[in-house]
N, C-alpha and C positions, 0 to 999 in steps of 0.2 A: 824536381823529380816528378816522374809522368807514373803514373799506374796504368798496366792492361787489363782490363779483363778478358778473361779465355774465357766468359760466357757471355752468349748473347743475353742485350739488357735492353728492358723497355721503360721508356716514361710512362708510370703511372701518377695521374693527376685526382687529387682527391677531390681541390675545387681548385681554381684558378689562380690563387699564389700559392698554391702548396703542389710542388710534382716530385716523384721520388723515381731515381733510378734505382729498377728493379731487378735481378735477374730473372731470363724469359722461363726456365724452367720451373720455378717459383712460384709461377702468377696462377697458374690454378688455385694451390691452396690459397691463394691471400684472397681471390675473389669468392671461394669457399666460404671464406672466416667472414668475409664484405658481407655476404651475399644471407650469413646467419646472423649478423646482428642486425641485418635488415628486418629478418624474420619473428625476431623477437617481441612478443606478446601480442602477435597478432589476432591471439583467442583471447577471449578474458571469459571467465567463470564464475559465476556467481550462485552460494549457497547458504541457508540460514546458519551454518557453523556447530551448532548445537540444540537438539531438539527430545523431547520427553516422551511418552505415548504408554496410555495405561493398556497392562496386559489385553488381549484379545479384540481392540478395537484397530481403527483403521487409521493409518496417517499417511499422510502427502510429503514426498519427499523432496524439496522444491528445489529446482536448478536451473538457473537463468543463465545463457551469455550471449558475448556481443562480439561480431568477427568484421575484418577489414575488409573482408570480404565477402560479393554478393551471395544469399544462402541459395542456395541450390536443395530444394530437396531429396530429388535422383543421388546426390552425395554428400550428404552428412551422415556421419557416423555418430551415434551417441553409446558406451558403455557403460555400464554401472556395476561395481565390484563389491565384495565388501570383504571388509577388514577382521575378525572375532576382536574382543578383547583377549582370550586366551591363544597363548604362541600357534599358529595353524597358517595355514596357506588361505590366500584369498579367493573367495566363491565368485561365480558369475551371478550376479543378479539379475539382469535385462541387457538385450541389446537391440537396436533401434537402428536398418540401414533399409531406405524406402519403405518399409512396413515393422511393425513391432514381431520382437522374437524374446517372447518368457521365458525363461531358465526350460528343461524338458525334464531336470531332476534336480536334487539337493532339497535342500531345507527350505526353498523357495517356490519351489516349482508349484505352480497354479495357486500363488499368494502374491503374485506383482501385478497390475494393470499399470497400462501408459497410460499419465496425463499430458502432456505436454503437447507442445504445437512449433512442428519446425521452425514454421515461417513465421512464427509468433516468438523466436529466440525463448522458448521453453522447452526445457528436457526433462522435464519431472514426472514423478511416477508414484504409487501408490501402493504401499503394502498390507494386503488382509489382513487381519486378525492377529496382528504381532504378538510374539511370545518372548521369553526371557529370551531365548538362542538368540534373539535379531539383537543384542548388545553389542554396541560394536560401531567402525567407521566406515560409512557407504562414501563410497568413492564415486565421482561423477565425468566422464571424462566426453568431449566434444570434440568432432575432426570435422572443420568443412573447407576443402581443399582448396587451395590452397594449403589454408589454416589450419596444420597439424601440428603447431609448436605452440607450447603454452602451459603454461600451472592446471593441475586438476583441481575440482572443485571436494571439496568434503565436507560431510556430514554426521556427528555424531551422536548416534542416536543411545538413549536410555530410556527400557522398559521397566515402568514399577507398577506395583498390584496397585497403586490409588493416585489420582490428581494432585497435585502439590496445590496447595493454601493458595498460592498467586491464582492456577489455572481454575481453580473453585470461586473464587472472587470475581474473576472476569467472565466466567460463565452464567454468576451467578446476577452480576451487575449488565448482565445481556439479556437474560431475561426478566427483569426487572424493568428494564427500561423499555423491550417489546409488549410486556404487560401495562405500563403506566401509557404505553402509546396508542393501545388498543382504547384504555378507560376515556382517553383524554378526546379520541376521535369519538368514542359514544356520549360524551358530553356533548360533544361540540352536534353533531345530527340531531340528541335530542332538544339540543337547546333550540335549534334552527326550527324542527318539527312542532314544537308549544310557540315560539316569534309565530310562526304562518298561521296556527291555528286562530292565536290571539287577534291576528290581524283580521282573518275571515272573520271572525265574531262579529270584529267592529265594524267592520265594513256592512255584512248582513245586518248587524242591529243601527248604523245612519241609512239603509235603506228602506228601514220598516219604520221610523220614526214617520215620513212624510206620508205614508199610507193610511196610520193611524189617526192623522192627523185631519186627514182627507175626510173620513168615514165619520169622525166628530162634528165636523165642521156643518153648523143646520144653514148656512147660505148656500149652500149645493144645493138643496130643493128649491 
C-alpha cells in the first residue's frame, strides 16, 4: 500500500542520520520553534536576591549580566521596575538606552543615580535616601540585541529604622581592623625612626672616640 501526499514535503535534516519528511507549509513554524530554542538564555542576569537598607540612607542596587552577544552600547536597553509589597501596579524606576533616563515623577523621581557600566556588564543603580515606600521587588531587566530573551533579574529590598546585629558586627569589625592598621603602621615608622636615630648616635659617637683619642695622645708634640 503506497500513501500520497497532496502536500508538498521537504526533507528537514536535523543532523546527518536524522531527516524528517516535512510538510512544506509547516516549515516556517517548525523553524520558528528551531530558531527560539536556539535563543534561549542568551541573556543571563545577575542580582543579590535579597538586600536590607536602613531608613534614609543610600544603597546600591546591583545587577550584573552576561550576553552571547558582542555589547554594543548604541543598543542595550537596561529597565528597572519595581514591584510594592502591597497589591498595585508596577512603577518605572530608571531606564538606560545610550544615556540614563530617571523616573520624571512617582515616588522616585530625583532619588535614582546610575551606577553601572555597559561595557563593564553592569546595570546597577542607586537609591537616595530610601524610605518605608521603597519595600518591595526591584526588577532588573537587560536587552542587547540580539539578546532580548531571558529571565529578569530581581531584587528584594527591606527598609528598617536600624542595622541588623550581623550588619553592626561587620561594620563594626571594619573598623576595627582599619583602626588596628592605622596603630600597627605607627608602630612600625616609629620603630624604624628610634632604629635610625640609634644608629646615627652610634655611628657619631665610633667617630668621636678616634678624635679624643688624638687630642690625649702627648706623642703628637
Amino acid at each position: 500500500m503506497h500513501f500520497v501526499s497532496l502536500f508538498p514535503t521537504i526533507y528537514l535534516c536535523i543532523d546527518f542520520s536524522l531527516c524528517v519528511l516535512y510538510p512544506a507549509f509547516q516549515i516556517d513554524s517548525l523553524c520558528l520553534c528551531i530558531a527560539g530554542v536556539l535563543q534561549v538564555s542568551g541573556m543571563r542576569i545577575y542580582t543579590s536576591g535579597e538586600m536590607e537598607a536602613v531608613n534614609g540612607t543610600d544603597v546600591r542596587l546591583k545587577c550584573t549580566f552576561q550576553s552571547s552577544s558582542p555589547i554594543n552600547h548604541n543598543t542595550v536597553v537596561i529597565s528597572w521596575t519595581f514591584r510594592p509589597l502591597k497589591p498595585g501596579r508596577e512603577e518605572s524606576v530608571f531606564h538606560f538606552q545610550q544615556k540614563a533616563y530617571p523616573p520624571p515623577e512617582g515616588i522616585f523621581r530625583k532619588r535614582v543615580v546610575w551606577a553601572g557600566d555597559i561595557m563593564g556588564r553592569d546595570a546597577s543603580i542607586i537609591i537616595q535616601q530610601v524610605k518605608f515606600t521603597y519595600n518591595g521587588t526591584y526588577i532588573c531587566q537587560v536587552k542587547n540585541p540580539p539578546d532580548v530573551h531571558g529571565a529578569v533579574g530581581e531584587i528584594r529590598l527591606r527598609v528598617v529604622t536600624t542595622a541588623s546585629f550581623s550588619d553592626l558586627v561587620l561594620l563594626a569589625l571594619a573598623i576595627g581592623g582599619g583602626i588596628a592598621a592605622v596603630v600597627i603602621l605607627l608602630i612600625i615608622i616609629l620603630s624604624c625612626r628610634r632604629c635610625k636615630k640609634k644608629s646615627q648616635r652610634e655611628r657619631e659617637g665610633n667617630e668621636e672616640a678616634p678624635r679624643k683619642k688624638e687630642r690625649k695622645d702627648p706623642t703628637a708634640w
